[in-house]
LUMGURO-424755 format. One record per residue (C-alpha): residue in one letter; y, z, x. Coordinates in steps of 0.2 Angstrom, whole numbers, padded with zeros to 4 digits, always signed. Each point is the difference from the previous one (the first is absolute). Layout:
N
AYZX ...
END
This chain:
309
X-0021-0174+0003 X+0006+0016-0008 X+0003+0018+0008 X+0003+0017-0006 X-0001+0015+0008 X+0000+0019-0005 X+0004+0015+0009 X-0009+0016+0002 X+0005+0017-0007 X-0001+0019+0003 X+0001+0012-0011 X+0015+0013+0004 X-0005+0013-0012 X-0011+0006-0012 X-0017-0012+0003 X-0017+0010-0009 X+0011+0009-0013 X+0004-0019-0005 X-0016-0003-0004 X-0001+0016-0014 X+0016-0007-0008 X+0015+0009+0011 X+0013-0011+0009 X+0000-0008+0014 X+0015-0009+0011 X-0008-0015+0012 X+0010-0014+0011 X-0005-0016+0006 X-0001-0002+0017 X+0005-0019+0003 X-0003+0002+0020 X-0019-0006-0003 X-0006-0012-0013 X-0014-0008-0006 X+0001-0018-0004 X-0008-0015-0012 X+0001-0017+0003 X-0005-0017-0013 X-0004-0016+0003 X-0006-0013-0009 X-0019-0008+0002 X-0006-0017-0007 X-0005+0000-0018 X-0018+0007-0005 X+0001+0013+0016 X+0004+0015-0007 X+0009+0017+0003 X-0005+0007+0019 X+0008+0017+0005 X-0003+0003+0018 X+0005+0018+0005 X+0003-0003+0018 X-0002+0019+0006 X-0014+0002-0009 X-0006-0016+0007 X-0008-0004-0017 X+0002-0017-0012 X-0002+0004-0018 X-0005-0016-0012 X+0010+0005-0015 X-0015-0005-0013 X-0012+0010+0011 X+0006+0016-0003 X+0005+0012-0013 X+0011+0015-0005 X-0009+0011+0012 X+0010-0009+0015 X+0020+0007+0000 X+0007-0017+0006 X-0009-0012-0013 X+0003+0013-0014 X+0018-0001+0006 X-0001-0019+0001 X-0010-0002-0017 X+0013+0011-0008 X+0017-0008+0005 X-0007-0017-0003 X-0004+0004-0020 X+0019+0010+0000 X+0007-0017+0006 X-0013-0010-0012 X-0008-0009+0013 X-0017-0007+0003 X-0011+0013+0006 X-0007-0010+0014 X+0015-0009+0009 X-0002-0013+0013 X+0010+0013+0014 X-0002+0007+0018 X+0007+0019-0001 X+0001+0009+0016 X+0003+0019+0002 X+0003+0011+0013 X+0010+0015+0005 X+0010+0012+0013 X-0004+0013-0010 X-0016+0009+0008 X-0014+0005-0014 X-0002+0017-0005 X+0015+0006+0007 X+0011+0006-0015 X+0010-0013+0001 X-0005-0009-0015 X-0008-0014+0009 X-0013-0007-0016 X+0015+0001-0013 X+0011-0011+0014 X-0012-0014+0001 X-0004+0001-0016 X+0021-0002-0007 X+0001-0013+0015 X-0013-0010-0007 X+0007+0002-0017 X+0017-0005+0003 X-0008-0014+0010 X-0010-0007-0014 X+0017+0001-0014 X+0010-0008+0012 X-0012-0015+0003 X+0000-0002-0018 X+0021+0001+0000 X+0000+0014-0009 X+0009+0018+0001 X-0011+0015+0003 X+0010+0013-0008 X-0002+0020+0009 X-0011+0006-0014 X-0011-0015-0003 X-0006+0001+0019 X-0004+0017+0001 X-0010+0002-0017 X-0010-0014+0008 X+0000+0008+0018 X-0005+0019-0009 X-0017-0010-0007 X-0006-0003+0021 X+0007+0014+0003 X-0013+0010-0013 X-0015-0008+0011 X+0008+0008+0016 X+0003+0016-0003 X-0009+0005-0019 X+0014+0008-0009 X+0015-0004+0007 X+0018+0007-0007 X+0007-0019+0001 X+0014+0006+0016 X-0005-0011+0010 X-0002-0015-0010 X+0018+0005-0005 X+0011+0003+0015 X-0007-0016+0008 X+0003-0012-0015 X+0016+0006-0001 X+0007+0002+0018 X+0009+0013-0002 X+0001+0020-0001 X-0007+0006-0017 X-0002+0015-0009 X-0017+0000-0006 X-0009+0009-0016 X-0017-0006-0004 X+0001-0009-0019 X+0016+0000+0000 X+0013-0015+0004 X+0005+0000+0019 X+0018+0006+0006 X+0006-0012+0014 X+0013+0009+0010 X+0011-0003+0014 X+0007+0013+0010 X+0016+0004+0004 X+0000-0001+0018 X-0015-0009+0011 X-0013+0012+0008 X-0012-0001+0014 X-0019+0004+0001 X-0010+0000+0013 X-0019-0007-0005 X-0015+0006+0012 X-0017-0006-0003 X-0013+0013+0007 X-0013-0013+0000 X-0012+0007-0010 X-0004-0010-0015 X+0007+0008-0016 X-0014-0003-0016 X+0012+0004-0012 X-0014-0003-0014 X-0010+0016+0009 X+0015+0010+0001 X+0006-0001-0018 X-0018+0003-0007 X-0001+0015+0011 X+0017+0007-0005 X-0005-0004-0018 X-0017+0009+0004 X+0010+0018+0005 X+0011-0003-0017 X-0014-0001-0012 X-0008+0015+0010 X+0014+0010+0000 X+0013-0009-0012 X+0014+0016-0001 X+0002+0001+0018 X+0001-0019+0004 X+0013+0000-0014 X+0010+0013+0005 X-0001-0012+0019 X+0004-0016-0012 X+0016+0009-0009 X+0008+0007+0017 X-0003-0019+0007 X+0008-0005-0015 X+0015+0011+0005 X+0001-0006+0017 X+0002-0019-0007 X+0014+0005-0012 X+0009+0009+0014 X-0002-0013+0012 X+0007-0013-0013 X+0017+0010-0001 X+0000+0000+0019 X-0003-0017+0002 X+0015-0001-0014 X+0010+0010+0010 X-0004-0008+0019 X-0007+0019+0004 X-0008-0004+0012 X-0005+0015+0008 X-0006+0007-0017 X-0009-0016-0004 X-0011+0004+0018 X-0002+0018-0003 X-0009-0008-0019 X-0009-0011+0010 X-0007+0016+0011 X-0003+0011-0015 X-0009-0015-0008 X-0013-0002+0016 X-0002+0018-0002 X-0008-0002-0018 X-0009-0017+0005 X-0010+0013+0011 X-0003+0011-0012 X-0009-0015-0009 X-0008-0004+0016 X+0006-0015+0002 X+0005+0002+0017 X-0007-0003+0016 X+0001+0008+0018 X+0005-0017+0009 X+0015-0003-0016 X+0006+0019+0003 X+0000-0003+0019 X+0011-0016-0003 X+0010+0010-0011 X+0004+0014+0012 X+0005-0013+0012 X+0010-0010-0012 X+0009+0019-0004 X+0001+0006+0020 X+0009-0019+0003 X+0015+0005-0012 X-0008-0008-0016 X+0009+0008-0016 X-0017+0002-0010 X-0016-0008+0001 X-0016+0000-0010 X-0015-0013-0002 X-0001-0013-0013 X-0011-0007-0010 X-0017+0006-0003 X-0001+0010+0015 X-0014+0005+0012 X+0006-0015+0012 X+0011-0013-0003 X+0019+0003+0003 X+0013+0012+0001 X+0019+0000-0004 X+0014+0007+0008 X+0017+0002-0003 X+0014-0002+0010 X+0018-0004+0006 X+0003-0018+0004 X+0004+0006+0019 X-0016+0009-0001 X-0011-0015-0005 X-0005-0008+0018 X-0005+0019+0009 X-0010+0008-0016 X-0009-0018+0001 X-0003-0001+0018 X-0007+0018-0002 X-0013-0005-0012 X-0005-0014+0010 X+0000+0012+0016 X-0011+0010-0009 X-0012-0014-0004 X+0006-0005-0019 X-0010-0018-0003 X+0014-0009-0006 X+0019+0006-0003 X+0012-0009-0011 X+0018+0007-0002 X+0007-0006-0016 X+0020+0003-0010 X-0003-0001-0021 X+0016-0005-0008 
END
């Protein structure tokens, strides 16, 4: 048998603007991962990809492009020159719940890719996986900006510009998040068709929103840089501020947010698409454990507390 995992992501600033070209700075988040496993079946069987949480079995030969996990599995195996029907077992399944912002399809998607190169005894270098992972993610969410595919095939903080090579960063000194699910799923495909919607309809003053996004990133970059973390939160705040204006928001993530803020958290704000899904928050190490019990206090699906380095 084989196994690789993948971790989930957040994005810390700058998600919509990324999509319209502007920067974006996201980080892995390595406390929930999605995972691929392969095993060899008897000759003449064929390629059978069971997605356990979907509770689904998916014949290889049965189905097309239109399906993100065989598109994945079609794709890797030509990268890697194989046949395009192999005699496997692939099984997937995740921690990472669905629709949640946390990147959940472009996890399983890099677990199963890094699964399928390292049955075949080869390396699947950062960049190979995620322009294999960006092609699912197209069918999950329409026009995608590529971040997520990014963040999660290379584990590791990135400053991100759509068309433009990724800039994998560590920071100087580890910070924490706090991660709260609101639970209320997060159809990222809806929200960016809707943001994209109030651009064309009134392109200048969604710009204007973009460009001040856009500032927030660069400034939060230099904070990161410079272990500010205080100014780094205060970003985060302005940053939700402007995911409002797009309407991006919702009243359950702002309510987590103010909790997440009342606890002691440095700045929070949602991420992802929005509407639903998760929020962020930003704290001190010693501040972890009460802004998280707060959110769960105040009825957060699921909380996950987790230090980038």
């Amino acid at each position: 048998m084989t196994i690789a995992t993948a971790p989930g992501k957040v994005i810390l600033l700058g998600e919509h603007a990324v999509v319209y070209g502007r920067p974006a700075i996201a980080v892995p988040v390595w406390q929930v991962v999605a995972t691929a496993e392969v095993v060899d079946r008897a000759d003449g069987a064929g390629c059978l990809i069971v997605a356990r949480d979907l509770d689904r079995e998916l014949w290889l030969r049965e189905h097309d492009a239109t399906e993100p996990l065989t598109l994945v599995t079609r794709l890797a195996l030509a990268q890697l020159s194989l046949p395009p029907d192999p005699d496997w077992t692939i099984t997937v399944y995740s921690e990472i719940p669905m629709a949640s912002g946390l990147g959940s399809g472009a996890a399983l998607s890099t677990a199963l890719v890094r699964a399928l190169f390292a049955h075949a005894g080869q390396p699947a270098a950062p960049e190979t996986v995620s322009a294999i992972v960006y092609e699912s993610e197209r069918i999950y969410h329409g026009t995608p900006s590529g971040i997520d595919n990014t963040v999660i095939a290379y584990g590791a903080p990135i400053w991100f510009v759509k068309d433009q090579p990724p800039a994998p960063f560590r920071p100087p000194a580890p910070f924490t998040l706090v991660i709260a699910h609101t639970g209320v799923a997060s159809p990222t495909r809806e929200t960016v068709g809707a943001v994209r919607a109030a651009w064309q309809a009134d392109t200048k003053r969604y710009t204007a929103r973009f460009d001040a996004i856009a500032a927030l990133v660069t400034a939060g970059r230099g904070a990161i840089q410079r272990g500010d973390w205080p100014l780094l939160g205060m970003l985060m705040d302005e940053n939700q501020a402007l995911l409002e204006e797009l309407d991006v928001s919702s009243l359950e993530l702002e309510r987590l947010i103010g909790v997440a803020r009342g606890a002691g958290a440095l700045g929070a704000k949602l991420s992802g698409g929005g509407r639903g899904g998760n929020m962020i928050a930003l704290v001190d190490e010693t501040a972890a454990e009460p802004v998280a019990e707060a959110l769960r206090a105040a009825g957060a699906a699921q909380v996950v507390v987790t230090t980038v380095t």
